[in-house]
C-alpha positions in Angstrom: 0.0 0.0 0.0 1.2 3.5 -0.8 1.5 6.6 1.0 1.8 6.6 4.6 -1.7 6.4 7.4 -1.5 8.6 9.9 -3.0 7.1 13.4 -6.0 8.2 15.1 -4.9 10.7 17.4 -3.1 12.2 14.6 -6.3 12.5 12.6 -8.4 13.6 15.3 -6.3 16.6 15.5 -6.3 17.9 11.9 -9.4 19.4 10.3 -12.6 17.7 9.5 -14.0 17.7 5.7 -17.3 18.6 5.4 -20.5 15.8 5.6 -21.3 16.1 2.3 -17.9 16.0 1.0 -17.5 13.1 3.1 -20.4 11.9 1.3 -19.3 12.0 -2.1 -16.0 10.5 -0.7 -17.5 7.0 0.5 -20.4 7.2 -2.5 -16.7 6.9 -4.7 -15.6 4.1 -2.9 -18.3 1.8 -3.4 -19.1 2.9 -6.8 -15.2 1.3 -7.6 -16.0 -1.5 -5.1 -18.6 -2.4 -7.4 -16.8 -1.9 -10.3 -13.5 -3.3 -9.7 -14.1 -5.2 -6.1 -12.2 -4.8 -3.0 -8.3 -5.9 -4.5 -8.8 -3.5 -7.2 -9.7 -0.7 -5.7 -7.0 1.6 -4.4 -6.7 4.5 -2.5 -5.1 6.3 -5.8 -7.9 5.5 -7.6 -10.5 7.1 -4.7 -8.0 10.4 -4.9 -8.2 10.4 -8.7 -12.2 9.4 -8.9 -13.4 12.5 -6.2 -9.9 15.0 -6.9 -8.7 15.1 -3.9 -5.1 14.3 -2.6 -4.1 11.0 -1.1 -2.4 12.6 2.0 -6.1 14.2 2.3 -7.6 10.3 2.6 -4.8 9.4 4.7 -5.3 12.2 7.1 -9.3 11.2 7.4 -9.1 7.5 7.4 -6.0 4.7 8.6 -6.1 3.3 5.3 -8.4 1.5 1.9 -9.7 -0.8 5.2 -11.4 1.5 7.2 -12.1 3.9 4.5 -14.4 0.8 3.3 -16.0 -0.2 6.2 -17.3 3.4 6.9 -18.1 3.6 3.7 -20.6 0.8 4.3 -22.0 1.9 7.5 -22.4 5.6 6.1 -25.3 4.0 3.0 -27.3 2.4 5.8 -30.7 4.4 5.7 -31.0 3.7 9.6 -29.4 1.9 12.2 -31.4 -1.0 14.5 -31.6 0.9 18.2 -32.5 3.9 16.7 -36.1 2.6 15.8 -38.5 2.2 18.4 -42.0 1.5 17.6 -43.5 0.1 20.6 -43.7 -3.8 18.7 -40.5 -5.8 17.1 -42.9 -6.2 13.6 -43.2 -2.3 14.0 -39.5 -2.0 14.3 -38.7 -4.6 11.2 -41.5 -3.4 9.5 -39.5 0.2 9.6 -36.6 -0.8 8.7 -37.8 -2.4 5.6 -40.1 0.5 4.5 -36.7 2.7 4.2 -35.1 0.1 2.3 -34.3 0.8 -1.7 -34.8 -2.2 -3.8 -32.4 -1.3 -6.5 -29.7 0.0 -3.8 -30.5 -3.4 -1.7 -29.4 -5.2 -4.8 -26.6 -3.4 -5.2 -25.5 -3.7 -1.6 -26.2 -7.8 -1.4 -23.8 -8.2 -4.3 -21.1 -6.0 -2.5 -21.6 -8.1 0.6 -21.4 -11.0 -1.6 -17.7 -10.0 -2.8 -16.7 -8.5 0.4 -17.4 -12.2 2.5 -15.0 -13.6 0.1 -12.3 -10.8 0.3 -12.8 -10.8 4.3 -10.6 -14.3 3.8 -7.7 -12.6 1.8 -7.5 -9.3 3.9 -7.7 -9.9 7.4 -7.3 -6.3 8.0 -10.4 -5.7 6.0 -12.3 -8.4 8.1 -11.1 -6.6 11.2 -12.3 -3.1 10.2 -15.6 -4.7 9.1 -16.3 -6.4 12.7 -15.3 -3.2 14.3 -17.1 -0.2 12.4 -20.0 -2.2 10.6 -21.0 -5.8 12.1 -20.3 -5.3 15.7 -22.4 -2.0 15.9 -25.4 -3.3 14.0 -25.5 -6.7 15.5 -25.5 -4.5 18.9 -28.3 -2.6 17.8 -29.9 -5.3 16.4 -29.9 -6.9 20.0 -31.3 -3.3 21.5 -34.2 -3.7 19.3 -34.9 -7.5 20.4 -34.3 -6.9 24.3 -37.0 -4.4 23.8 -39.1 -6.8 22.4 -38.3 -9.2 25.1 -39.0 -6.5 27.9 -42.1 -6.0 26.2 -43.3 -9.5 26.4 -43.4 -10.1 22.9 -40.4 -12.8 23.0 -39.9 -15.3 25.1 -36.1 -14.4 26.7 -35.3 -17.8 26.0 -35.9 -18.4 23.1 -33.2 -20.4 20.9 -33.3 -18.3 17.5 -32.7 -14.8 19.6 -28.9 -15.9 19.0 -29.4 -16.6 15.1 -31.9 -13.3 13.6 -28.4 -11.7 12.4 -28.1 -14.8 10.7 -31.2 -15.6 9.3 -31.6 -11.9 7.6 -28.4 -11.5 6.1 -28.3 -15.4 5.0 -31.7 -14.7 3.6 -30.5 -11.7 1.8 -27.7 -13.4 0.7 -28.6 -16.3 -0.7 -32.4 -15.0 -2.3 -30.0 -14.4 -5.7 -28.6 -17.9 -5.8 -32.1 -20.0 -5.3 -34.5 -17.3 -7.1 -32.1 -16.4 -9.4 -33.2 -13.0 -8.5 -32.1 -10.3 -5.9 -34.2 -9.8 -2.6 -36.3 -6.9 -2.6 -38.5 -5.3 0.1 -41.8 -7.4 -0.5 -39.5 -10.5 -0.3 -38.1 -9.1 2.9 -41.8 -8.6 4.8 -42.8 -12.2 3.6 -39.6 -13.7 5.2 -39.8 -11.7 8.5 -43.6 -12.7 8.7 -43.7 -16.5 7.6 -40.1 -17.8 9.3 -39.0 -14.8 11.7 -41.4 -14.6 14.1 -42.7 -18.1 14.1 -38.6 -19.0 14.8 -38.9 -16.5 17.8 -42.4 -17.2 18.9 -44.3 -14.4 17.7 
């Protein structure tokens, strides 16, 4: 890798770019994710796609690892514990409604190529756990002990443990049984006919 990251502390100390050019920045960088994947993409071609300098990257972001997982977490329309509806099919419900079909498409197919980079990069599967799973699997448990405090779930129930998996496998894998991406409609069937009857609701 060229050029040389600065650490956090160092970054933290140096100006901020604005939100919306930050913005255009990580729209860039999975624009080339999609078009060249996660080995091809390089933080020269990010500097030469939005015309800014690499020491300006570098200064905001520790390197092409970090700048991809933010990059990730910055698309999401909404994040888990900040939706609070008073019932977990409220709260799913929600979270699907703000959901873009074509940019869900687009998304599934990045996750796609990104579990498979995750095994050459290990930094890039560190960044990933730490900026984008960890947080949304935490706020994915918010919005299920609510649920729980509420009644609605049984706290012992065996599939709490395994809704992170069963909504990104079903994501996942739609494309390679239906031949066809997931979309929101797919999404509220799934929730509705093996979700809730897995937890009990």
């Amino acid at each position: 890798m060229t050029g040389h990251p600065t650490t956090a502390a160092q970054r933290s100390r140096r100006s901020r770019i604005s939100p919306e050019r930050e913005a255009e920045l990580y729209d860039a960088v999975l624009d080339l994710l999609r078009e060249v994947g996660y080995e091809g993409l390089t933080m020269e071609a990010v500097a030469t796609r939005t015309r800014c300098s690499k020491a300006t990257l570098y200064r905001q972001w520790a390197g092409k690892p970090e700048l991809v997982a933010k990059a990730l977490r910055h698309q999401k329309p909404v994040s888990f514990d900040r939706i609070d509806t008073g019932s977990l099919r409220g709260d799913l419900m929600t979270l699907v409604d703000q959901l873009d079909d074509h940019r869900m498409a687009e998304d599934t197919a990045l996750i796609r190529g990104l579990s498979c980079a995750v095994h050459a990069y290990p930094e890039l599967r560190v960044a990933l756990r730490r900026l984008l799973v960890d947080p949304e699997v935490s706020g994915l448990d918010t919005l299920l002990g609510r649920a729980v405090e509420r009644g609605e779930v049984h706290p012992d129930t065996p599939a709490l443990a395994y809704v992170a998996h069963m909504m990104v496998g079903a994501l996942i894998t739609h494309s390679l049984i239906e031949g066809t991406p997931a979309d929101a409609a797919f999404l509220r069937r799934y929730i509705d006919s093996a979700l809730f009857p897995a937890l009990g609701v």
